[in-house]
C-alpha positions as CSV (number, residue, x, y, z in Angstrom):
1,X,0.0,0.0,0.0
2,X,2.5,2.6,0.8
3,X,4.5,2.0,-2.8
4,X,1.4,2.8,-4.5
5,X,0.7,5.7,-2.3
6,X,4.2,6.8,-3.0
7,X,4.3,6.4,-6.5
8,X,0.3,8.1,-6.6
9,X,2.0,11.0,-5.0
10,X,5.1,11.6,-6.9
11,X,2.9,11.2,-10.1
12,X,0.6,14.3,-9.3
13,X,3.4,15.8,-8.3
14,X,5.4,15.7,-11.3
15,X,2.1,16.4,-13.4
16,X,1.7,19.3,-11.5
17,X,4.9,20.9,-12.2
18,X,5.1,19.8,-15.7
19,X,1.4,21.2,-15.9
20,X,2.4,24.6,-14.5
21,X,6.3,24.8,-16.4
22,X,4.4,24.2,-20.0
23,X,1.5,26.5,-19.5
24,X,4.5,29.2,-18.6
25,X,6.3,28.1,-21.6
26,X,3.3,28.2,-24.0
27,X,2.0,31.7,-22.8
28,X,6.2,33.1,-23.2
29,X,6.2,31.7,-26.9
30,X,2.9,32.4,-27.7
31,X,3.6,36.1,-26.2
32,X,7.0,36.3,-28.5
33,X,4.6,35.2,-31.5
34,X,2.5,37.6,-31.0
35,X,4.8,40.1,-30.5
36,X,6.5,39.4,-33.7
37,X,3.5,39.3,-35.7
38,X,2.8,42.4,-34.6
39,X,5.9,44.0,-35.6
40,X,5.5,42.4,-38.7
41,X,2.1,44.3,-39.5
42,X,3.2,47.5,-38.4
43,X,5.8,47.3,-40.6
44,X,3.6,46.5,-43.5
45,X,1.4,49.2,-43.1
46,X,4.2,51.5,-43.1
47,X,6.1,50.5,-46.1
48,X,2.7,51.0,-47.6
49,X,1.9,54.4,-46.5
50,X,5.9,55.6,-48.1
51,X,5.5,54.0,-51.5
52,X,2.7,56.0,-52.5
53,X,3.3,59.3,-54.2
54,X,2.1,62.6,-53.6
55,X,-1.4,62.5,-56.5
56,X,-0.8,59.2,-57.1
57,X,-4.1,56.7,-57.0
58,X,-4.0,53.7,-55.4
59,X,-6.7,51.0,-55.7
60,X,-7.1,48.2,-53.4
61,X,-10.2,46.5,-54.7
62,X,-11.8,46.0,-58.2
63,X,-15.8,44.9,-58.2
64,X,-15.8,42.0,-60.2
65,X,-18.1,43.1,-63.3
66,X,-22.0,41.1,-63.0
67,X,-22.3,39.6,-66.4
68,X,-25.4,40.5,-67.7
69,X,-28.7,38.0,-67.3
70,X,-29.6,36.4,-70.4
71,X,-33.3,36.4,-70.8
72,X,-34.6,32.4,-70.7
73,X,-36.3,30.8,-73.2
74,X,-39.1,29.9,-71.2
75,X,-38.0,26.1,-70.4
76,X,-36.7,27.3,-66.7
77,X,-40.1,28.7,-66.1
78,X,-42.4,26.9,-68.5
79,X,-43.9,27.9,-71.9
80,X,-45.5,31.4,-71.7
81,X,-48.9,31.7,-73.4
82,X,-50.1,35.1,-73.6
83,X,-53.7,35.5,-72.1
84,X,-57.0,35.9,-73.9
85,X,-60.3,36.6,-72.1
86,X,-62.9,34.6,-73.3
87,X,-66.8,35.9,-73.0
C-alpha cells in the first residue's frame, strides 16, 4: 500500500509541475509570436503608406463586373402563353 501511495504521490506531483512549467512556456512563446506578428504588420502598413506618391491613385479592390442576365427561353419557367379573355 505505501508503494502505491508513494508512486500516486510523486505522479501528481510531477504532473503538477510539468502542468504549470508548460503553460509558462506556452504563454512566453505564444507572447514572443504575438509580438512578432505584430511587428510584422506594423511594418507592412508602413512601407505601404511611403511607397505612395504625392497624387498618385491607389486601388485596393476591383468589383468584379456582373455579367449581364440572359433572358430564358421559357423552359426554366415553362412555356409562356399570352392571355385571352374569353366571353
Amino acid at each position: 500500500m505505501g508503494i502505491v501511495f508513494k508512486f500516486l504521490l510523486i505522479a501528481f506531483v510531477v504532473y503538477y509541475i510539468l502542468s504549470k512549467l508548460f503553460g509558462f512556456l506556452f504563454r512566453v512563446l505564444i507572447g514572443r509570436a504575438a509580438t512578432q506578428y505584430k511587428n510584422q504588420q506594423q511594418r507592412g502598413y508602413s512601407n505601404a503608406n511611403r511607397q505612395r506618391r504625392d497624387g498618385e491613385l491607389n486601388v485596393d479592390y476591383v468589383p468584379v463586373k456582373e455579367k449581364p442576365k440572359r433572358k430564358s427561353t421559357g423552359s426554366a419557367h415553362g412555356e409562356y402563353i399570352d392571355f385571352e379573355e374569353v366571353k
